[in-house]
TIZATI-649335 format. One record per atom (N, C-alpha, C, O): residue number from 1; atom name; x negated, y, z negated. Coordinates in pm, 1 decimal, always signed. Each point is the difference from the previous one (the first is absolute). Layout:
<rs>
R_NUM_CA_X_Y_Z
...
</rs>
This chain:
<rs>
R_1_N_-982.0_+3.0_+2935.6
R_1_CA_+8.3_+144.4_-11.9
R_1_C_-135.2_+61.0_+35.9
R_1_O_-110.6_-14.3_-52.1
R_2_N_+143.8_+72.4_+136.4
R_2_CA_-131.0_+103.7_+43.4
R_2_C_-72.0_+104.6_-93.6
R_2_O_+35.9_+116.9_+14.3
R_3_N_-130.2_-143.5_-105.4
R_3_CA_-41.7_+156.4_-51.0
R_3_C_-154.2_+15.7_+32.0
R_3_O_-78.7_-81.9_+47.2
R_4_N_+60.1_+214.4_-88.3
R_4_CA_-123.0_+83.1_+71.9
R_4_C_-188.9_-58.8_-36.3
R_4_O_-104.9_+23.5_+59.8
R_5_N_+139.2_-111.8_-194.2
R_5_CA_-119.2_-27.4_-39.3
R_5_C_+14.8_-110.5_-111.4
R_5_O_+96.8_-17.6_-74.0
R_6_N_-231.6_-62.5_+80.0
R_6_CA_-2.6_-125.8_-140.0
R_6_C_+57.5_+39.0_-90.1
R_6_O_+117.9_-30.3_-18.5
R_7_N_-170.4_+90.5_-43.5
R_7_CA_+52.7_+99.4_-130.6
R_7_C_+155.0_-9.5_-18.4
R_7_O_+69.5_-57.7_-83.7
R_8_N_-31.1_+161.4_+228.9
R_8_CA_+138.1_-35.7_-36.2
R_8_C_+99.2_-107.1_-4.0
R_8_O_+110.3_-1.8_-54.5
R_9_N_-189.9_-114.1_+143.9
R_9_CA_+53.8_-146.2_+15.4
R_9_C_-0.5_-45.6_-98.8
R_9_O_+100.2_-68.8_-19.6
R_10_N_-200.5_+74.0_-97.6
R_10_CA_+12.6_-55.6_-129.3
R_10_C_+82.1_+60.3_-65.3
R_10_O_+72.9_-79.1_-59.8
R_11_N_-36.7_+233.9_+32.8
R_11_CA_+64.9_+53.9_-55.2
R_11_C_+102.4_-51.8_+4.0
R_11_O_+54.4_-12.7_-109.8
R_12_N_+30.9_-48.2_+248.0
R_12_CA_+127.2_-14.0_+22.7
R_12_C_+27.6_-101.7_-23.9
R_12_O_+119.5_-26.7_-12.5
R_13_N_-237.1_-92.1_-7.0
R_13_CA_+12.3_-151.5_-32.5
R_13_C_+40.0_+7.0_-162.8
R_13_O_+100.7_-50.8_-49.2
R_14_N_-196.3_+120.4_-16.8
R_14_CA_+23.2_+16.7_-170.4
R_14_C_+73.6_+50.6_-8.9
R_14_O_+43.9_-37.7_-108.6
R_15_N_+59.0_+154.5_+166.1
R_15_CA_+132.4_+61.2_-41.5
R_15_C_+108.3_-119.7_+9.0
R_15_O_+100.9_-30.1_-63.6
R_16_N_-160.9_-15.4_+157.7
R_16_CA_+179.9_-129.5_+22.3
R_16_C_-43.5_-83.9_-76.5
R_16_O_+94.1_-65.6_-44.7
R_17_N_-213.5_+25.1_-3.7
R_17_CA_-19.7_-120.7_-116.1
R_17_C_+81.9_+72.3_-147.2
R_17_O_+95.0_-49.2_-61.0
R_18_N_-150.5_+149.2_+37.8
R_18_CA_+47.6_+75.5_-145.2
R_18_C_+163.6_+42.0_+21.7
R_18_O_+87.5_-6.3_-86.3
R_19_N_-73.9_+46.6_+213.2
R_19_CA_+174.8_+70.3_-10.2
R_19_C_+67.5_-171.5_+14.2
R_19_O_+123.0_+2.6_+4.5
R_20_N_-178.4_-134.0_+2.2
R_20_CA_+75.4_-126.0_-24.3
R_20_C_-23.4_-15.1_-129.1
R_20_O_+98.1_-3.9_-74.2
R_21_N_-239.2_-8.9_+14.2
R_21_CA_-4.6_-4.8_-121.6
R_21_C_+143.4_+91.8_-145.0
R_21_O_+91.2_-29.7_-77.2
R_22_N_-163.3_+135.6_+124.4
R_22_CA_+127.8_+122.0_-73.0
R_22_C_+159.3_-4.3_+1.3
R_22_O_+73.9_+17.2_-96.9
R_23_N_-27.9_-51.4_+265.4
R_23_CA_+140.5_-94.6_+12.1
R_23_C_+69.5_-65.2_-106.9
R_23_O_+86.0_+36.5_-80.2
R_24_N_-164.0_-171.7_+107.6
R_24_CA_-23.2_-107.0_-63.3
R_24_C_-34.2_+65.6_-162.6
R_24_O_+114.5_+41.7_-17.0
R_25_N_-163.6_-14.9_-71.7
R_25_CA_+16.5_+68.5_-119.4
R_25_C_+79.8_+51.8_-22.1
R_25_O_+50.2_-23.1_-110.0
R_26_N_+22.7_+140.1_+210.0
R_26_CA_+115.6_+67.6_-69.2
R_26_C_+114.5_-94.5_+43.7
R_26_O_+102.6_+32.7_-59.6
R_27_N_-88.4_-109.4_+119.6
R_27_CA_+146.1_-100.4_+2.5
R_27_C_-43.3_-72.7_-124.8
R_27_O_+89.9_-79.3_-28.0
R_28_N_-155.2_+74.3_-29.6
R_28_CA_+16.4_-119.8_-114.2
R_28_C_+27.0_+109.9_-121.6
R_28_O_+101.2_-9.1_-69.5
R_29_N_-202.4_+116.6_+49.0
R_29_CA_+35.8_+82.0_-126.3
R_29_C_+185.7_+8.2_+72.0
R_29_O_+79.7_-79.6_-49.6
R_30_N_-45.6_+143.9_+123.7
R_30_CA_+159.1_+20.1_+13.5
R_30_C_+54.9_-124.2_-31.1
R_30_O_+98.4_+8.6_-73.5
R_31_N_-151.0_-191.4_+126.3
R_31_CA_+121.3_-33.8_-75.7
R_31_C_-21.8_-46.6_-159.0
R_31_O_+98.6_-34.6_-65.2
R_32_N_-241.2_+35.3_+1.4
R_32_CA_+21.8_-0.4_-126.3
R_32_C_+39.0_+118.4_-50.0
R_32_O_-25.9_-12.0_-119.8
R_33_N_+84.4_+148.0_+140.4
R_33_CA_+79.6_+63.4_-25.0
R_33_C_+116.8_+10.5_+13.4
R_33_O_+84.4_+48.3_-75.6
R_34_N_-78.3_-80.6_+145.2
R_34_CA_+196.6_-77.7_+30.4
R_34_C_+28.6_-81.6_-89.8
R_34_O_+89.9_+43.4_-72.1
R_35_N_-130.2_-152.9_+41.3
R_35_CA_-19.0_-128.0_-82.5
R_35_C_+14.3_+96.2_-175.0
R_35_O_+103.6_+44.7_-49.2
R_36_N_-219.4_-39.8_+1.7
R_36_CA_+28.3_+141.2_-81.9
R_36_C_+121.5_+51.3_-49.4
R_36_O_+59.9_-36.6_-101.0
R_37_N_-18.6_+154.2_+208.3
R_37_CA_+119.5_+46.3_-33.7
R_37_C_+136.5_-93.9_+17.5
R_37_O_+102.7_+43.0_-52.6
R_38_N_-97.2_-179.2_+129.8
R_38_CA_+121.4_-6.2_-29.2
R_38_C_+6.6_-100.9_-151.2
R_38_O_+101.7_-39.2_-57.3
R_39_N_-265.2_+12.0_+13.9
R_39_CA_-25.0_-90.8_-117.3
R_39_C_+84.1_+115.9_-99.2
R_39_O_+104.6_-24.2_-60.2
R_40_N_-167.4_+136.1_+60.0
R_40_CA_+67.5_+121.3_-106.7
R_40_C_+120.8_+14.2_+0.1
R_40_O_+60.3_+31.6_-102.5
R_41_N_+33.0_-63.7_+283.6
R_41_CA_+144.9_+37.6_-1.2
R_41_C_+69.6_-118.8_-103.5
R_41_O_+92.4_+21.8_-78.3
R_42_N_-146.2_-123.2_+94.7
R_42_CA_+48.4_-109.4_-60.8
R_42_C_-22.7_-27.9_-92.6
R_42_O_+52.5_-103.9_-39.9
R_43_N_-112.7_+152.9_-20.0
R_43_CA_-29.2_+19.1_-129.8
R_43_C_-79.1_-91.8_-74.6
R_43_O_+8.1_-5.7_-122.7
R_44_N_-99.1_-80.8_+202.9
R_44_CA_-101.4_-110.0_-36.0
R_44_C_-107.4_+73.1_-61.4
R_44_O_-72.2_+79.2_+60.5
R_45_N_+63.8_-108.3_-183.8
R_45_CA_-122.2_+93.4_-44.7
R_45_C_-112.8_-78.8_+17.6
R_45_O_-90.2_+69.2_+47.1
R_46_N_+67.0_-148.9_-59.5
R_46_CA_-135.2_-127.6_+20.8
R_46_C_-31.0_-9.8_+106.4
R_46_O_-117.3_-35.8_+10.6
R_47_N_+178.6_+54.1_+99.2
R_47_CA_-28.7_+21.5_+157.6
R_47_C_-52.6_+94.0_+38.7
R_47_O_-99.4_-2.1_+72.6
R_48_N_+171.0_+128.8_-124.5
R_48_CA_-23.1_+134.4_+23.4
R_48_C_-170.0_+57.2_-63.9
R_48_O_-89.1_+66.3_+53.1
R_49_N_+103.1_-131.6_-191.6
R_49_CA_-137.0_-5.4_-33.3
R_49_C_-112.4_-40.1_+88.3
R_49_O_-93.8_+65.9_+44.9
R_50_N_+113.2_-138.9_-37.0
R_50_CA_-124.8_-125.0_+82.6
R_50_C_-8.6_+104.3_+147.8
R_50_O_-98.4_+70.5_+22.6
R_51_N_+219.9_-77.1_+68.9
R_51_CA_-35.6_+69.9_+93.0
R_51_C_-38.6_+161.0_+7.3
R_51_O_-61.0_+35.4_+100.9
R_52_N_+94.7_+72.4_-209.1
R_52_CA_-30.1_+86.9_-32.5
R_52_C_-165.7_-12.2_-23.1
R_52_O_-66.1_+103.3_+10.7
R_53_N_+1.2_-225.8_-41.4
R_53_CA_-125.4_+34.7_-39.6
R_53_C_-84.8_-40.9_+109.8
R_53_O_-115.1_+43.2_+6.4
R_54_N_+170.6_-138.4_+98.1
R_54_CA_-57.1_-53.6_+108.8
R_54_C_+26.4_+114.6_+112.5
R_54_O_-79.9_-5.5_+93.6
R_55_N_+216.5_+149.2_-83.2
R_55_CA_-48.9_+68.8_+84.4
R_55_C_-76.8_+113.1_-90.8
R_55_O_-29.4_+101.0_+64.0
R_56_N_-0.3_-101.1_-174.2
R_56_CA_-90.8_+121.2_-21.6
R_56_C_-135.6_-79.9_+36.6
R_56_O_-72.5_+72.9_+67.7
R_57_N_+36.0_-154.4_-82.8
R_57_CA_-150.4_-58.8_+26.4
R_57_C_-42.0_-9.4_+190.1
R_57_O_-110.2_-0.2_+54.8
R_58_N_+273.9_-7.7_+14.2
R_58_CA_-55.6_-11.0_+165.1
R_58_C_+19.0_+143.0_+34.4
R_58_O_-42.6_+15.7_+114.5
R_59_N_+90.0_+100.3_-165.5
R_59_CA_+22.7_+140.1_+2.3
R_59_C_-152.3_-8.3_+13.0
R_59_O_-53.0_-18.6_+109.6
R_60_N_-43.4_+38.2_-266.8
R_60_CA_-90.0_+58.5_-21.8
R_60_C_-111.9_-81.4_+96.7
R_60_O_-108.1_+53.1_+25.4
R_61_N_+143.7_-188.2_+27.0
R_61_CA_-97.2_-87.8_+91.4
R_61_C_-34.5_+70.0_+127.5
R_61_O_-107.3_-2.5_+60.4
R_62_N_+272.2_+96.3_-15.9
R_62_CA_+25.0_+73.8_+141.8
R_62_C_-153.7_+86.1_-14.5
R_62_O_-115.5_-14.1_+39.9
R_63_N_+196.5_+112.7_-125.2
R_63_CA_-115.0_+115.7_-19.7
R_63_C_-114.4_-47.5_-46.2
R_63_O_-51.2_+68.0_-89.0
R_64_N_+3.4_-149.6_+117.0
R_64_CA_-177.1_-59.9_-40.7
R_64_C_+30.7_-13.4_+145.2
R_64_O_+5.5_+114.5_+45.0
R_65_N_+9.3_-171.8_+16.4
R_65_CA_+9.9_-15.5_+184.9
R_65_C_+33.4_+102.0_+59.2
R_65_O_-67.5_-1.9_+102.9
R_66_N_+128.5_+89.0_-102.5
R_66_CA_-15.2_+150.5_+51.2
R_66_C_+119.5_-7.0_+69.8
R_66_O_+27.7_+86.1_+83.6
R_67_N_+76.6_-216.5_-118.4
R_67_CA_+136.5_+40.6_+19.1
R_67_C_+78.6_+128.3_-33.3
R_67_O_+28.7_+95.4_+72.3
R_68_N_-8.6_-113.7_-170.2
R_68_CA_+58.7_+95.5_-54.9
R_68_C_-51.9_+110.4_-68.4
R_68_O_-74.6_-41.5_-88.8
R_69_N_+81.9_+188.8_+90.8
R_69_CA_-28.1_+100.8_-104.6
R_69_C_+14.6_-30.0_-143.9
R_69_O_+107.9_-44.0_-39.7
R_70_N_-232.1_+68.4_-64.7
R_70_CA_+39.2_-33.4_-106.1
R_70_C_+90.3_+48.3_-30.4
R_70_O_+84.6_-75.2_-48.5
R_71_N_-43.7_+250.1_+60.4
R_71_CA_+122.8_+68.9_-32.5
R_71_C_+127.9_-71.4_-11.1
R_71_O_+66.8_-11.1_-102.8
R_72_N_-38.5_-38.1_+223.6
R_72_CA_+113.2_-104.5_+48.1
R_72_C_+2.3_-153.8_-64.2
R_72_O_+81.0_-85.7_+35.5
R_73_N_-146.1_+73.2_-99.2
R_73_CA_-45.4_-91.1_-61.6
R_73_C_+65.6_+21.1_-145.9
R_73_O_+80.4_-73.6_-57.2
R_74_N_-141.1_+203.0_+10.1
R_74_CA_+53.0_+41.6_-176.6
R_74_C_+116.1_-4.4_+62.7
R_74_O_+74.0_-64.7_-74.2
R_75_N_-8.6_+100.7_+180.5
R_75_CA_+154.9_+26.4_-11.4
R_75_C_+88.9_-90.7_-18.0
R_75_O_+96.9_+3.0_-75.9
R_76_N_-138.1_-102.5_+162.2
R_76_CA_+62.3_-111.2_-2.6
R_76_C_-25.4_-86.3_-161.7
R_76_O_+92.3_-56.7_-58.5
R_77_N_-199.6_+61.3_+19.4
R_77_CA_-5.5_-106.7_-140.1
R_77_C_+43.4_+91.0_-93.7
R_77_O_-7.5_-30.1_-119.1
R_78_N_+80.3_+205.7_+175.9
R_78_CA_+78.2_+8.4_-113.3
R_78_C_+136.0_-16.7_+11.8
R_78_O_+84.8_-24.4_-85.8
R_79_N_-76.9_+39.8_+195.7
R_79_CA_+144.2_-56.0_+58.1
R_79_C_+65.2_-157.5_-57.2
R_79_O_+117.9_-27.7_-21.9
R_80_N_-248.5_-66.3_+6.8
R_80_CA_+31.8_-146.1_-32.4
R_80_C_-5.8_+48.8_-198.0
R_80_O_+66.8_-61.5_-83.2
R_81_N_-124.4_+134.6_+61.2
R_81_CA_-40.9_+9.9_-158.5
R_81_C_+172.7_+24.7_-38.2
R_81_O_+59.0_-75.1_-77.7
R_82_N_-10.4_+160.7_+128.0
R_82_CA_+161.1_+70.4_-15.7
R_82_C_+88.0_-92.1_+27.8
R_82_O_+100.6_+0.6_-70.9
R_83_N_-108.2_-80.2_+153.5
R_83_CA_+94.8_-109.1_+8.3
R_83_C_-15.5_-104.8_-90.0
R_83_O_+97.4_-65.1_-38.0
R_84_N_-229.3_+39.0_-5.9
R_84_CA_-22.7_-69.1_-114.7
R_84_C_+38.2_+39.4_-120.1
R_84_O_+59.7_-76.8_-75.6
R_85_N_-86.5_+189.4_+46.4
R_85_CA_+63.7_+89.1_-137.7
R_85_C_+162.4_-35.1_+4.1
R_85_O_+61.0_-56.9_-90.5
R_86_N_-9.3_+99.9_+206.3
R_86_CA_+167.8_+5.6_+1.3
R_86_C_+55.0_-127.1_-47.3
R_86_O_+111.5_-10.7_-51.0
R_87_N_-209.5_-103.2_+73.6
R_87_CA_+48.8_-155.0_-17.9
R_87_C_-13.1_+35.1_-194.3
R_87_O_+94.0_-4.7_-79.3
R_88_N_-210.5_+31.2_+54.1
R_88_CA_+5.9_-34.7_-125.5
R_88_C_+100.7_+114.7_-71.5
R_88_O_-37.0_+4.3_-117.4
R_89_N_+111.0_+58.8_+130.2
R_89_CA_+68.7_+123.4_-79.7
R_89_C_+128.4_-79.6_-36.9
R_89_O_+89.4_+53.8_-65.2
</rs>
């Protein structure tokens, strides 16, 4: 790819390193969220636990890496908090 200056050659080298990096992060938070909810559909509470606490810990890992918005972040670990509640009711 042709661009105008070093600067921007690096720029474009570190965007495709981080937009693989970031990829690669959000396919895994999605499938330990999948995993998750169908632990909750099924009603495994010991599963659901364990993985409920392993995606709130790679959620909050995103947003230390600048994956994800923390905002989007509270949303989702309250999203997993509510599905957790619903198991125990």
């Amino acid at each position: 790819m042709a661009v105008s200056s070093k600067s921007a050659a690096k720029r474009l080298r570190n965007s495709v390193k981080s937009n693989l990096r970031n990829r690669a992060r959000k396919s895994e938070l999605k499938t330990l969220e999948k995993n998750f909810r169908a632990a909750v559909a099924a009603g495994e509470k010991d599963t659901a636990a364990e993985l409920h606490s392993k995606c709130c810990s790679r959620v909050d890992k995103a947003v230390k890496a600048g994956t994800y918005h923390a905002n989007k972040a509270a949303n989702k670990k309250s999203q997993f908090d509510k599905l957790m509640a619903g198991m125990q009711a």
